[in-house]
C-alpha positions as CSV (number, residue, x, y, z in Angstrom):
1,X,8.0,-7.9,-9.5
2,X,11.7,-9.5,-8.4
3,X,12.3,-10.2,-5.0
4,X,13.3,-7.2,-2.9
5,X,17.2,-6.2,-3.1
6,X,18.7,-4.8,0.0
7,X,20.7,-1.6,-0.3
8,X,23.7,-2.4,1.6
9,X,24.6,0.9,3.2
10,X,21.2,1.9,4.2
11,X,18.0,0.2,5.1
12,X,16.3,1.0,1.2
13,X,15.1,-1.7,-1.2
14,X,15.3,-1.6,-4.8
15,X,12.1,-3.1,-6.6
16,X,12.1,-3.8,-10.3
17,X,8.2,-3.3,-11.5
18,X,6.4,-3.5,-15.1
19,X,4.5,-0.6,-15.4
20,X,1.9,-0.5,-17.9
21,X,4.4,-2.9,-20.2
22,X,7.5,-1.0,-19.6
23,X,10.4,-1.8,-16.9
24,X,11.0,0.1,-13.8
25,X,12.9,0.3,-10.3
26,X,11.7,2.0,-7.5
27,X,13.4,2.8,-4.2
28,X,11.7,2.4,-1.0
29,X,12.9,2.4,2.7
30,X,12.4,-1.2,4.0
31,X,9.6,0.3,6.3
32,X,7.2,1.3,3.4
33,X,8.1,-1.8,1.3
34,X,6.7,-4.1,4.2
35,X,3.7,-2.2,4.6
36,X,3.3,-2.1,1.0
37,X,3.3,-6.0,1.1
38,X,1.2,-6.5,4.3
39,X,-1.7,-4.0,2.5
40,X,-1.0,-6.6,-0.7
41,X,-1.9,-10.0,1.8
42,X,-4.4,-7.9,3.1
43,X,-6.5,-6.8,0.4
44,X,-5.8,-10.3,-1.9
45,X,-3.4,-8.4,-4.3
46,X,0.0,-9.0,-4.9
47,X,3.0,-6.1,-4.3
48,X,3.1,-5.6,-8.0
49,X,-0.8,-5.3,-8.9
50,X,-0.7,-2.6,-5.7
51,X,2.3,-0.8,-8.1
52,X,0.3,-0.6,-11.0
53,X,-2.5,0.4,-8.8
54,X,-1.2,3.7,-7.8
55,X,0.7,4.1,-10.8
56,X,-2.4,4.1,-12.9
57,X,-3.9,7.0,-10.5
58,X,-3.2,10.5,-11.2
59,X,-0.2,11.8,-8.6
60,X,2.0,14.5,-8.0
61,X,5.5,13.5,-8.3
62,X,7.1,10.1,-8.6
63,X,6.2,6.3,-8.0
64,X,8.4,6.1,-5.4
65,X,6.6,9.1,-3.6
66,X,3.5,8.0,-4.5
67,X,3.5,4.3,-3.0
68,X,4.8,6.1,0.4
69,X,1.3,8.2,0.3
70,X,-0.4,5.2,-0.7
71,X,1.3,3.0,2.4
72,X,0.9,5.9,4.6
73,X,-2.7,6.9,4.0
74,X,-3.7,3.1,4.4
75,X,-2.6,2.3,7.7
76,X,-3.9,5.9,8.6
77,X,-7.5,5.1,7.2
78,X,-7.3,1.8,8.8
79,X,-6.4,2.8,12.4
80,X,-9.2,5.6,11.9
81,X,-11.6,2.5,11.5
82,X,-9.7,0.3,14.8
83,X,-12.4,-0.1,18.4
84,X,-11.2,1.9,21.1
85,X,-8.2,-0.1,23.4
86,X,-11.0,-1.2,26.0
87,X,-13.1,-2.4,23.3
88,X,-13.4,-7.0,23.3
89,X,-11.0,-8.4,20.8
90,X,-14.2,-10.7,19.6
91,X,-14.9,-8.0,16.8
92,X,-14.3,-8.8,13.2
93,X,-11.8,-6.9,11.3
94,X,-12.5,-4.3,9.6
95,X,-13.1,-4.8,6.1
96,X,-10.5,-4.3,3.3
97,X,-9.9,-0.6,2.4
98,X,-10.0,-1.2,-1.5
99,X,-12.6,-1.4,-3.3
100,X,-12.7,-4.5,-5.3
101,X,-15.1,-3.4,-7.5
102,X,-13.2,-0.4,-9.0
103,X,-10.2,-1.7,-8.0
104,X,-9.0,1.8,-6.3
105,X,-8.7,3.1,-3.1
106,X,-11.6,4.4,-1.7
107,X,-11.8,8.1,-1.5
108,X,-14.2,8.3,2.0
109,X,-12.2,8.3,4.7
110,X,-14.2,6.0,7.9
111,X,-14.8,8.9,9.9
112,X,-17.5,10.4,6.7
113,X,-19.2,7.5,6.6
């Protein structure tokens, strides 16, 4: 993956990916592109290997509106797992939302389990 390349007239970034062998650019608001990267340090993967991730997963639509779901339903799964606010901050994060195993997300949510 190339380094991100702002958009000058609006706050998007243009990422160039290798999908599967084959060259492609994706446009993501700045927002979802940091997220994307922040899940990527979280979970020991890097931006592009998160890419390929989703890519490889049956989706509606395209990659660019799939890695938004992806980034979205993260930090959405992972604030359904946070303590309440009055809870001590000497708990342990929460464990990484993919599995490495299968290398997927995991389809239970927190609150099923």
């Amino acid at each position: 993956m190339t380094p991100e390349t702002p958009h000058p007239e609006t706050s998007m970034v243009l990422i160039n990916l290798r999908i599967n062998g084959r060259r492609t650019t994706v446009r993501l608001e700045r927002a979802f592109f940091e997220g994307l990267r922040a899940i990527a340090d979280r979970e020991g993967k890097t931006p592009q290997e998160l890419c390929e991730l989703v890519a490889n997963t049956e989706y509606a639509g395209t990659l660019t509106s799939a890695l938004r779901v992806f980034v979205l339903t993260y930090f959405r799964r992972l604030s359904d797992r946070r303590p309440p606010v009055e809870a001590p901050d000497d708990r342990p994060p929460p464990p990484p939302l993919l599995d490495p195993r299968a290398g997927r997300h995991q389809e239970q949510s927190a609150r099923d389990r």
